[in-house]
DOROKE-354175 format. One record per residue (C-alpha): residue number from 1; x, y, z. Coordinates in nm, 2 decimals, always signed. Layout:
BEGIN
<site><pos>NUM</pos><u>X</u><v>Y</v><w>Z</w></site>
...
//
This chain:
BEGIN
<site><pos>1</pos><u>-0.59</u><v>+7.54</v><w>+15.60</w></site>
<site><pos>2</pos><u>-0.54</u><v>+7.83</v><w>+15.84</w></site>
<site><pos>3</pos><u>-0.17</u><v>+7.92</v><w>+15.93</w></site>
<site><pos>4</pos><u>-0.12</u><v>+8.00</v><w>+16.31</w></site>
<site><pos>5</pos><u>+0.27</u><v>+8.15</v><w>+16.30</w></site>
<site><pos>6</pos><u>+0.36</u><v>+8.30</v><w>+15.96</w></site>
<site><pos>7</pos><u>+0.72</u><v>+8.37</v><w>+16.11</w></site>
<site><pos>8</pos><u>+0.74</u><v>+8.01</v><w>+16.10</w></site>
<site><pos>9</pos><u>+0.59</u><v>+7.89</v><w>+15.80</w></site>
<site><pos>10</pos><u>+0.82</u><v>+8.15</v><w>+15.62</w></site>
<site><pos>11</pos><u>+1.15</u><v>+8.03</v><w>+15.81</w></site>
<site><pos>12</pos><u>+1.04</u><v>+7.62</v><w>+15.68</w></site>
<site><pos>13</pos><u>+1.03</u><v>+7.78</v><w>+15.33</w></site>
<site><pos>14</pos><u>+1.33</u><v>+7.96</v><w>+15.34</w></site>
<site><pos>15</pos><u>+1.53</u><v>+7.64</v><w>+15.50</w></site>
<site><pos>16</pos><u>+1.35</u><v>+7.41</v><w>+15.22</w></site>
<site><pos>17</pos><u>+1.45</u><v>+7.63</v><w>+14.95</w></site>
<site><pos>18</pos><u>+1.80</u><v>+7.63</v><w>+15.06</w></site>
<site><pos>19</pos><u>+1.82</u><v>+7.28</v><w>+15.14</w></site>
<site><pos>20</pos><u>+1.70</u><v>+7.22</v><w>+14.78</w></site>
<site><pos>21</pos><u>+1.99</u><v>+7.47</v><w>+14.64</w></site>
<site><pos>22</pos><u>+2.24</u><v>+7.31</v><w>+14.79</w></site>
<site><pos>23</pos><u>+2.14</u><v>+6.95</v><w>+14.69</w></site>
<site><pos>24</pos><u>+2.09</u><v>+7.04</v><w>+14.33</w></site>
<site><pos>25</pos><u>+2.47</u><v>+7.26</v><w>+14.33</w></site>
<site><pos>26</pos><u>+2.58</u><v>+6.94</v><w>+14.48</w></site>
<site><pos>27</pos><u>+2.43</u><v>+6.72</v><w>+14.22</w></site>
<site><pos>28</pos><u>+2.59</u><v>+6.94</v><w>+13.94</w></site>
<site><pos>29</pos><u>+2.89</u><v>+6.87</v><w>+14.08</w></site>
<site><pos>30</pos><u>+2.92</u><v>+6.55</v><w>+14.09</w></site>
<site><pos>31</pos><u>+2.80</u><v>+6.53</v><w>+13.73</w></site>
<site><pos>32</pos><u>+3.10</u><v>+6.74</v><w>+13.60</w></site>
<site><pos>33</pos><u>+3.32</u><v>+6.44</v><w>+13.43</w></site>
<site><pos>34</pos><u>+3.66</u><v>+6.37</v><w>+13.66</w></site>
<site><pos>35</pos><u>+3.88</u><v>+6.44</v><w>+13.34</w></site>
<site><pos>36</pos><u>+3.75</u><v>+6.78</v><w>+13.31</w></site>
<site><pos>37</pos><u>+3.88</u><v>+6.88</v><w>+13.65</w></site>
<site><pos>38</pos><u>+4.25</u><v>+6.81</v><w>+13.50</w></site>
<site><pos>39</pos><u>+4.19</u><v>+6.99</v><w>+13.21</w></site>
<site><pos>40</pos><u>+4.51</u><v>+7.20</v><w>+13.08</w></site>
<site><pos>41</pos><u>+4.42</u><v>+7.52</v><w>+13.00</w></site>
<site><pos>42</pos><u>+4.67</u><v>+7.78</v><w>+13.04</w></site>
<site><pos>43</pos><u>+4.99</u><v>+7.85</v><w>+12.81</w></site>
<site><pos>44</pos><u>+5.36</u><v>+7.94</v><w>+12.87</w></site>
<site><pos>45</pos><u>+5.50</u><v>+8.24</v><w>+12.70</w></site>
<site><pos>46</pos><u>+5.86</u><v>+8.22</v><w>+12.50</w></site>
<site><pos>47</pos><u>+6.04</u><v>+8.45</v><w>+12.81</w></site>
<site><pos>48</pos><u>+5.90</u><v>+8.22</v><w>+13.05</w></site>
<site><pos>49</pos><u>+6.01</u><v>+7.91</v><w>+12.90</w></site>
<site><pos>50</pos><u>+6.34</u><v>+8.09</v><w>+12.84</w></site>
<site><pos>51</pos><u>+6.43</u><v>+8.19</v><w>+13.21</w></site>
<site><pos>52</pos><u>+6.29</u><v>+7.84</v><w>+13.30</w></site>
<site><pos>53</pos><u>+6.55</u><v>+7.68</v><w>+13.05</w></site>
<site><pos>54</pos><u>+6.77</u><v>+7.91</v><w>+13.13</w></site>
<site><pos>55</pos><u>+6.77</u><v>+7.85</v><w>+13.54</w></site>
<site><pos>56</pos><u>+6.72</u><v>+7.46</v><w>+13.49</w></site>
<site><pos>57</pos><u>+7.05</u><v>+7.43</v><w>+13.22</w></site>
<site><pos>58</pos><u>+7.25</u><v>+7.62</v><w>+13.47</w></site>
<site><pos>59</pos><u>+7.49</u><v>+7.76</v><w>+13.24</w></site>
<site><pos>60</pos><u>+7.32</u><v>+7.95</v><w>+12.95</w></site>
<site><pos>61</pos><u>+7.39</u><v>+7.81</v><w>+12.59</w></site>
<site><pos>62</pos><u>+7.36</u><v>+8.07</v><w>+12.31</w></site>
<site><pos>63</pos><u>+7.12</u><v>+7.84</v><w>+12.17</w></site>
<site><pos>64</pos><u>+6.87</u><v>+7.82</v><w>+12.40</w></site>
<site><pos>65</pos><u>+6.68</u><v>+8.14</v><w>+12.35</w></site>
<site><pos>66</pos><u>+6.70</u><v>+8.06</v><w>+11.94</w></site>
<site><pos>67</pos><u>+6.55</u><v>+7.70</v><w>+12.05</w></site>
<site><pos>68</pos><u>+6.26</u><v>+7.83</v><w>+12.22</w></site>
<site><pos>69</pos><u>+6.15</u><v>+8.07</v><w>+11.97</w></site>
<site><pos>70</pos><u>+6.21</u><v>+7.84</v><w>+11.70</w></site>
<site><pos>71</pos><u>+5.95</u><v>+7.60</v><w>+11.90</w></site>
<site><pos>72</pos><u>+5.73</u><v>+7.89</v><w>+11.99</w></site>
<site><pos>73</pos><u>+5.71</u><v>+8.03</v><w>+11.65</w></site>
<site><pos>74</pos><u>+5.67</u><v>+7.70</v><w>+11.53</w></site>
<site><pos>75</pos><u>+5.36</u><v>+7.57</v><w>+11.72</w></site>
<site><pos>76</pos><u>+5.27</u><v>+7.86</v><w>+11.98</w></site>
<site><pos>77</pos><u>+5.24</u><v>+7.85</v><w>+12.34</w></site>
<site><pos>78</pos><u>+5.31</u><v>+7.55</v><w>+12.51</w></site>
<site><pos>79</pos><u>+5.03</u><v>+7.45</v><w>+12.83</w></site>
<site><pos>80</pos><u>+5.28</u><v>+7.20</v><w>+13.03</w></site>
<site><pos>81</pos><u>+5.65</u><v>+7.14</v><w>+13.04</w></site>
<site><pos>82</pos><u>+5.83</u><v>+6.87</v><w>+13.15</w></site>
<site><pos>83</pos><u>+6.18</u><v>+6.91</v><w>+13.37</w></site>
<site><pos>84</pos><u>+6.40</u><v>+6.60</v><w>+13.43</w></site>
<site><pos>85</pos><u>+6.72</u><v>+6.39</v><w>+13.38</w></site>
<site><pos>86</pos><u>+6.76</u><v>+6.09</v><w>+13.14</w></site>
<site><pos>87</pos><u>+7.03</u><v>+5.84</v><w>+13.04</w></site>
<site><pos>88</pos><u>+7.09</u><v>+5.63</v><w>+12.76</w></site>
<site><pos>89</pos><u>+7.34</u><v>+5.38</v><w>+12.61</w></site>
<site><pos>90</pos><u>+7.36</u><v>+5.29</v><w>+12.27</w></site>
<site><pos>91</pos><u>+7.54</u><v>+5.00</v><w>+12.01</w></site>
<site><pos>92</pos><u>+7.39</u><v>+5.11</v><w>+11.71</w></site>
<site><pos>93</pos><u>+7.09</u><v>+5.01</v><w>+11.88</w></site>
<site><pos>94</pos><u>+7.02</u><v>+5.11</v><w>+12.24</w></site>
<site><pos>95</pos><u>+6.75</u><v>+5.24</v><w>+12.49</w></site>
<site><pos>96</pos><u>+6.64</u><v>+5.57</v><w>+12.68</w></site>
<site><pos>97</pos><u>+6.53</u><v>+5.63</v><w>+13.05</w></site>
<site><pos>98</pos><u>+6.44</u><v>+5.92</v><w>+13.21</w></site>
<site><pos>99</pos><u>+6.21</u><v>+6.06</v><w>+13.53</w></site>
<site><pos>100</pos><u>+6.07</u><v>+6.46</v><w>+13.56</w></site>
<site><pos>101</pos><u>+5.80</u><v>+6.65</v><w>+13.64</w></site>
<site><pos>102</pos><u>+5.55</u><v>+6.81</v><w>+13.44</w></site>
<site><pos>103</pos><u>+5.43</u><v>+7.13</v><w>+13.51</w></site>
<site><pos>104</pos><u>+5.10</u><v>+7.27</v><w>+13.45</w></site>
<site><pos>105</pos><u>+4.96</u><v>+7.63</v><w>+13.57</w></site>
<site><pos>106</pos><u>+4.60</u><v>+7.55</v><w>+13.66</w></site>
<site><pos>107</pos><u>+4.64</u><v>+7.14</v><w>+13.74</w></site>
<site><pos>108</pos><u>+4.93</u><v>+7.11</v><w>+13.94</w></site>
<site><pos>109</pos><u>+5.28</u><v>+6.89</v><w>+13.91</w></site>
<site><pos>110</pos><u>+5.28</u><v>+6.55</v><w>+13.84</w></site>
<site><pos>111</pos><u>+5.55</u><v>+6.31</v><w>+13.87</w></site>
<site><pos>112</pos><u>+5.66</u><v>+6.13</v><w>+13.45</w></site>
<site><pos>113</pos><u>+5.81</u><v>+5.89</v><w>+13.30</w></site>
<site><pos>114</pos><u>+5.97</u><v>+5.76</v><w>+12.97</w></site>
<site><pos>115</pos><u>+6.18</u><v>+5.52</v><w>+12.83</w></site>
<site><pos>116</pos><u>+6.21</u><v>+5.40</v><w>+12.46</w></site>
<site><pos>117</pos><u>+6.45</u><v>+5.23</v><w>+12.20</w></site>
<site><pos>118</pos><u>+6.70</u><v>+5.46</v><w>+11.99</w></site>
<site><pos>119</pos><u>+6.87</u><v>+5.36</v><w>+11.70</w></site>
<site><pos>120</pos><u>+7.12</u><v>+5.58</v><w>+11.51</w></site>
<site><pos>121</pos><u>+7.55</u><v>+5.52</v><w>+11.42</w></site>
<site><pos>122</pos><u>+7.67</u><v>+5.56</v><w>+11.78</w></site>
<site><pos>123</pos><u>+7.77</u><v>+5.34</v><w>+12.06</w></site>
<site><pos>124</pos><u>+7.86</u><v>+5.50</v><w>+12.44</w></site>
<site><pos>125</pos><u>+7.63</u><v>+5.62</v><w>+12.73</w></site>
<site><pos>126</pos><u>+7.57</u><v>+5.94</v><w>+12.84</w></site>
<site><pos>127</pos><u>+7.33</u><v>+6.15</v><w>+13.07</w></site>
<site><pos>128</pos><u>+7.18</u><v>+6.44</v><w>+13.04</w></site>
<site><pos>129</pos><u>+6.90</u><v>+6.73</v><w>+13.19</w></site>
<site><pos>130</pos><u>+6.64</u><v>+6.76</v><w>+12.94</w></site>
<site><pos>131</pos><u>+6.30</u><v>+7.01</v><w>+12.89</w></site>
<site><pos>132</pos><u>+6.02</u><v>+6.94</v><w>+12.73</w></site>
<site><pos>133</pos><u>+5.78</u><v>+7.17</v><w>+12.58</w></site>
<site><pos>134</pos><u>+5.37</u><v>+7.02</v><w>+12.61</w></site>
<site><pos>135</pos><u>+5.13</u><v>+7.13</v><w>+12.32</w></site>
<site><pos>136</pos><u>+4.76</u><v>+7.08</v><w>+12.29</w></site>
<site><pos>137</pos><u>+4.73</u><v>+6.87</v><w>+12.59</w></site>
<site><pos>138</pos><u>+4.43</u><v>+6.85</v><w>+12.69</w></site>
<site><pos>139</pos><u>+4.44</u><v>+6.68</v><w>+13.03</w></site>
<site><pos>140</pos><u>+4.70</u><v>+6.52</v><w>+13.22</w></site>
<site><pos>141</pos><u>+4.61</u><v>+6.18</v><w>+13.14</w></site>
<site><pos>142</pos><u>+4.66</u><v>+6.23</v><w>+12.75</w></site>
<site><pos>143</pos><u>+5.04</u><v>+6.28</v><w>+12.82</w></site>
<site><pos>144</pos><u>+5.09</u><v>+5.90</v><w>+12.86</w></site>
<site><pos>145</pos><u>+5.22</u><v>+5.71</v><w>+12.56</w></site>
<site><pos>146</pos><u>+5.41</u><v>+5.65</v><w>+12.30</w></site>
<site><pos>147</pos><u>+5.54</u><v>+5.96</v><w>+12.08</w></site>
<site><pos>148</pos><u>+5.68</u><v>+5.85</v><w>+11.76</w></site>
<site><pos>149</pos><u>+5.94</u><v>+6.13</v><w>+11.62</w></site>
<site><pos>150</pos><u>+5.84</u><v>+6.34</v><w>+11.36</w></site>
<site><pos>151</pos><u>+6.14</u><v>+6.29</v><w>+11.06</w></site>
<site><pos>152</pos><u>+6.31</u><v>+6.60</v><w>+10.97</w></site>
<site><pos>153</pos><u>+6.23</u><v>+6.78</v><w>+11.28</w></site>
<site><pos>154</pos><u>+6.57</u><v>+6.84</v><w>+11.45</w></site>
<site><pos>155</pos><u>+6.68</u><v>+7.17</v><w>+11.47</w></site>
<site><pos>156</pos><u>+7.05</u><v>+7.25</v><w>+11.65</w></site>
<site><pos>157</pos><u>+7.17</u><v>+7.60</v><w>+11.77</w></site>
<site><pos>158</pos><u>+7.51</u><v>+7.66</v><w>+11.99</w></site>
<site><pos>159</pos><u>+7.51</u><v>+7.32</v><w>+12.13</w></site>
<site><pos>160</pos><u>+7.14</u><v>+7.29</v><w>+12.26</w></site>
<site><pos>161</pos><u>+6.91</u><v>+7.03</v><w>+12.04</w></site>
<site><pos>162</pos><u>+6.54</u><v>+7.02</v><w>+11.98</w></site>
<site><pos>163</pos><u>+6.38</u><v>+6.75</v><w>+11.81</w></site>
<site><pos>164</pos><u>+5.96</u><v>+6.71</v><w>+11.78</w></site>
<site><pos>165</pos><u>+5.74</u><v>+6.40</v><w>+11.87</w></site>
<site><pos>166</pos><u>+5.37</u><v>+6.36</v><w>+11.79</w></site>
<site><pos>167</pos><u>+5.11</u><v>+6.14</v><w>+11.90</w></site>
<site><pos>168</pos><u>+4.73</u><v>+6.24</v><w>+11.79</w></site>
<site><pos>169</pos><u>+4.68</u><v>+6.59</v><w>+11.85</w></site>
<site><pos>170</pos><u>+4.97</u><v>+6.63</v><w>+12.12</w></site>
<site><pos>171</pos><u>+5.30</u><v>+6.73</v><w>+12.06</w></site>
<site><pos>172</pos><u>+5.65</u><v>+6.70</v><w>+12.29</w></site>
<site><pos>173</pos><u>+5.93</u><v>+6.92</v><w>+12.21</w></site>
<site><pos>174</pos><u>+6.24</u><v>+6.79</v><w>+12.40</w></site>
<site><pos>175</pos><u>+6.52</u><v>+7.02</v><w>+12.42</w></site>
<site><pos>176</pos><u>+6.83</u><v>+6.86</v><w>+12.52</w></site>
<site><pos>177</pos><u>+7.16</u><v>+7.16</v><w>+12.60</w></site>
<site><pos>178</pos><u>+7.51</u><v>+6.94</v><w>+12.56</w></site>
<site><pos>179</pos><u>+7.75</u><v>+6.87</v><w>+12.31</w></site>
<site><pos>180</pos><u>+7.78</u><v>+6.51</v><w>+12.18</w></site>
<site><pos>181</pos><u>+7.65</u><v>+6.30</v><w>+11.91</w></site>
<site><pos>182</pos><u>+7.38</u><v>+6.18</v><w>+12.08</w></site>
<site><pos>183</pos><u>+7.11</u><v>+6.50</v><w>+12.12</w></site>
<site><pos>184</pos><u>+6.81</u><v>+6.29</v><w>+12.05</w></site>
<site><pos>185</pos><u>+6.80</u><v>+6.26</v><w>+11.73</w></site>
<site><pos>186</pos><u>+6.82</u><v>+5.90</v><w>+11.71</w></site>
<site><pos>187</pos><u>+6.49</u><v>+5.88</v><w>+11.91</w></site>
<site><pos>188</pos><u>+6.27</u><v>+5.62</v><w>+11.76</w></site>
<site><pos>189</pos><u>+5.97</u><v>+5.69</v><w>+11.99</w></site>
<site><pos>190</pos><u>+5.91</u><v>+5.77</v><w>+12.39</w></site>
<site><pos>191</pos><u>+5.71</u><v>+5.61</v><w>+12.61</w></site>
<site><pos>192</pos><u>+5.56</u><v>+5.80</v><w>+12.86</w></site>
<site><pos>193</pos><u>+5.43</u><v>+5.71</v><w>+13.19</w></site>
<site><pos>194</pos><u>+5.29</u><v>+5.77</v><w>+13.52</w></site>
<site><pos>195</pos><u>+5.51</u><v>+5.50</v><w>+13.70</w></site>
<site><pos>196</pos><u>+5.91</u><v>+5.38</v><w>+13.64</w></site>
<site><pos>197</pos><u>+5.91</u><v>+5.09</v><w>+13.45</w></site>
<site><pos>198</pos><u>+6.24</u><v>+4.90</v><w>+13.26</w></site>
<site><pos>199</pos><u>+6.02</u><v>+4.81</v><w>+12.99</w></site>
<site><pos>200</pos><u>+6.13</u><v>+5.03</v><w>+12.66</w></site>
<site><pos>201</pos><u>+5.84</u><v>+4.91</v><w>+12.45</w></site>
//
C-alpha cells in the first residue's frame, strides 16, 4: 500500500490519536462515582472557627474561645460547620426546629435542616443562633439523619454550651451562646435534613 501525501496520512494520525484521548478522558470521567465529587476534604482550624463564632454570636461570650478548643482538642479539626437559628418549646416534653447552612471549603454551601423531640425538667420557648461543628464527614449526603446525643457530653463555659451527637462515624458539635436553662442539653436526638419538614421523628 503505497502512501501518496505523508503530510496527510500524519495529520489523520495525529487527529485519531487525539480523538481517541479525549474519548477515553471523557470515559474516565464519567466513571468517577457522583458521591466522590462532594467528598469533604478539607478541615477548619480552632482561630477560624473562633472568629466565625465570634462574628456570627455578635457579642463575644468569654466562653466561646474555651468551647472551641475544648471541641478541637477533643476530636480535631472540623471539615464542615453548620450556621443557623432554631426554636423550641418544651412541657417536660417538647420539640426542636431549626434551618442553616453548612459550610464546606472544597464542596460548596448547602442549605439544612433539623428538628427533633427534647425531653428534660423545663417548660417555655425560646430561640436561639446556634453553630455546629462537622467531623468526619465524608460527603454531603452523610450529614442527613438522626444524631442521637452522646450522654455526659455537655460542657458549659461563660454562658455559651456545647453538647456532642454521633451517628456512625460522624459527629455534630452544636454550640449554642445564651443564658437559660435550655442550652441543648435536653436534646434527645436531631434529625437532619435537606428539606423543612414539621415532622420531629
Amino acid at each position: 500500500m503505497s502512501i501518496k501525501s505523508p503530510r496527510l496520512f500524519f495529520k489523520k494520525l495525529i487527529r485519531s490519536t487525539l480523538l481517541a484521548l479525549c474519548t477515553l478522558g471523557l470515559m474516565s470521567a464519567m466513571s468517577v462515582p457522583a458521591n466522590a465529587q462532594g467528598t469533604v476534604s478539607e478541615t477548619y482550624s480552632a482561630n477560624e472557627l473562633i472568629a466565625t463564632g465570634s462574628e456570627f454570636f455578635g457579642a463575644v461570650s468569654q466562653g466561646l474561645a474555651s468551647v472551641m478548643e475544648r471541641a478541637v482538642s477533643q476530636f480535631g479539626q472540623p471539615n464542615a460547620y453548620i450556621l443557623g437559628q432554631e426554636g423550641s418549646a418544651a412541657l417536660i416534653a417538647g420539640v426542636r426546629y431549626g434551618e442553616g447552612a453548612m459550610y464546606t471549603r472544597n464542596v460548596g454551601q448547602h442549605d439544612i435542616y433539623w428538628q427533633g423531640p427534647t425531653v428534660g425538667f423545663d417548660a417555655g420557648a425560646d430561640g436561639s443562633q446556634v453553630m455546629m461543628l462537622v467531623y468526619n464527614l465524608p460527603n454531603v449526603n452523610q450529614v442527613y439523619g438522626r444524631y442521637p446525643a452522646v450522654q455526659g457530653t455537655a460542657y458549659f463555659v461563660g454562658g455559651v454550651g456545647m453538647t456532642v451527637m454521633k451517628r456512625n462515624n460522624v459527629i455534630i458539635v452544636p454550640i449554642r451562646a445564651g443564658v437559660g436553662a435550655r442550652l441543648g442539653v435536653n436534646v434527645g436526638y436531631l434529625k437532619f435534613t435537606a428539606q423543612p419538614t414539621w415532622n420531629p421523628l
